[in-house]
N, C-alpha and C positions, 0 to 999 in steps of 0.2 A: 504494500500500500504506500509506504512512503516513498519506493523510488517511481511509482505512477505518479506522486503528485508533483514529485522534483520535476517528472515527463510533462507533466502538463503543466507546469510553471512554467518552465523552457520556453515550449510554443507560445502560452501567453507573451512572455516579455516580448520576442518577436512579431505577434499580430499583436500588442498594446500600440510598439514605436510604429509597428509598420499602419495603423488604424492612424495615429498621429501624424504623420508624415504626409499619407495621400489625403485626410483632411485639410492641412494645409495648404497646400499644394491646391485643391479645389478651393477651397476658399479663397486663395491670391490669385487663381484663372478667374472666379468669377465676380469678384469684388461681392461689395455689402450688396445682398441680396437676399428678401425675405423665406425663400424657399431652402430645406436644408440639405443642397446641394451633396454637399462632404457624407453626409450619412447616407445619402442615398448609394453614392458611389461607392461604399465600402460596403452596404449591405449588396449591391446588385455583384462584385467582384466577388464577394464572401458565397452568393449564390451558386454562380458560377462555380466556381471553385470547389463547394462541396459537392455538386450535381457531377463533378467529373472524378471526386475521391469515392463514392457512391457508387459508382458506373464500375470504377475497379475494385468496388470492396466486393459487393454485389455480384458482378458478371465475372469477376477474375479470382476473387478472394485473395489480389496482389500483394495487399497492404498490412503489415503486419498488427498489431492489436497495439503495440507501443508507440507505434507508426499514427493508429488510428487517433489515440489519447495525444499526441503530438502535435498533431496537424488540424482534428478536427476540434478536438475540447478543449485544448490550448491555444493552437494560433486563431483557426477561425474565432471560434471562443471569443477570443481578446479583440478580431479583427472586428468580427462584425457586435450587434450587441441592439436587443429587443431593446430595451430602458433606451438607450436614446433617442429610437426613433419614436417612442411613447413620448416621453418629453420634448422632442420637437415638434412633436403634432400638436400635445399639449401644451404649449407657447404661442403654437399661433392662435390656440381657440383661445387663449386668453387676448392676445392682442387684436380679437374680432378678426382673423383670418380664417374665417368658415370652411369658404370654398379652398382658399389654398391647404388646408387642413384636409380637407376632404380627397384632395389631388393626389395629395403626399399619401394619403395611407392608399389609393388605389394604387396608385405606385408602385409604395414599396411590396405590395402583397403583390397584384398580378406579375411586376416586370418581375420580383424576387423568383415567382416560380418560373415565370419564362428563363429565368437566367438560368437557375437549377436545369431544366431542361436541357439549355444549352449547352452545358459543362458537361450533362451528362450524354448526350450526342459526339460530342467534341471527343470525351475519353472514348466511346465506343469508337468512333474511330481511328483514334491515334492504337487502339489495344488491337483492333483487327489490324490496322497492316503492321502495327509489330508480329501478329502471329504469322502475317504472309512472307514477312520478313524471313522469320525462324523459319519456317517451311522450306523457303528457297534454300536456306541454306545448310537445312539436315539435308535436304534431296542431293543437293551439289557434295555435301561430307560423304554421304552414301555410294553416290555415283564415283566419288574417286575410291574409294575403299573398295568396289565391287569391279574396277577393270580388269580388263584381264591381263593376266602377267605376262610379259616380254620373251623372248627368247633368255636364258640368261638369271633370270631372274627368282628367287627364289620365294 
């Protein structure tokens, strides 16, 4: 138990800064603007991202289980994060932003799962032509192991 949560502290600090960083960053592309930009970007990337860890836990069972605690309850974890986009919905309905409130969560809900979707497309295919990959190349390992020997040769 305690070296799972050392695992999953790990991922966090890295999706905490990494969460800080591409806020930033959205926030100085888009200047002061009442829409919560930054969190959307981090929950639609965090979408993504687990829709294609998903795709190889799922269809490949790639991903190890410390792998999983690393990457998804840690980094994502840290990366993306319910509570903030509750309090940024919850700010604009305090500052009479109805409709832009109302924007934000169809938003973040529908594009979230489309992005999940996407991630998880994106890995099924990056996982199929790694298999066709490995294919070509047990067939070609095979094919020279199976030629036939030369005169000479032993």
């Amino acid at each position: 138990m305690f070296l799972q949560s050392i695992i999953v502290g790990i991922g966090g600090i890295f999706g905490a800064n990494a969460r800080f960083l591409i806020e930033y960053f959205v926030k100085d592309f888009t200047g002061p603007v009442v829409f919560p930009y930054g969190t959307l970007t981090v929950n639609m990337l965090g979408c993504i991202i687990i829709g294609m860890m998903f795709a190889f836990i799922e269809g490949y069972n790639s991903i190890s289980p410390r792998s999983r605690l690393l990457l998804i309850t840690g980094f994502l974890g840290a990366l993306t994060t319910f509570s903030s986009f509750g309090l940024d919905t919850f700010n604009l309905i305090l500052k009479n932003h109805l409709i832009i409130a109302v924007i934000n969560v169809l938003v973040q809900v529908v594009f979230g799962l489309i992005a999940v979707w996407i991630g998880f497309v994106i890995a099924r295919l990056i996982a199929n032509e790694l298999i066709k990959i490995r294919q070509i190349r047990y067939k070609r390992q095979r094919a020279r192991n199976i030629r036939p020997k030369k005169k000479g040769e032993q």
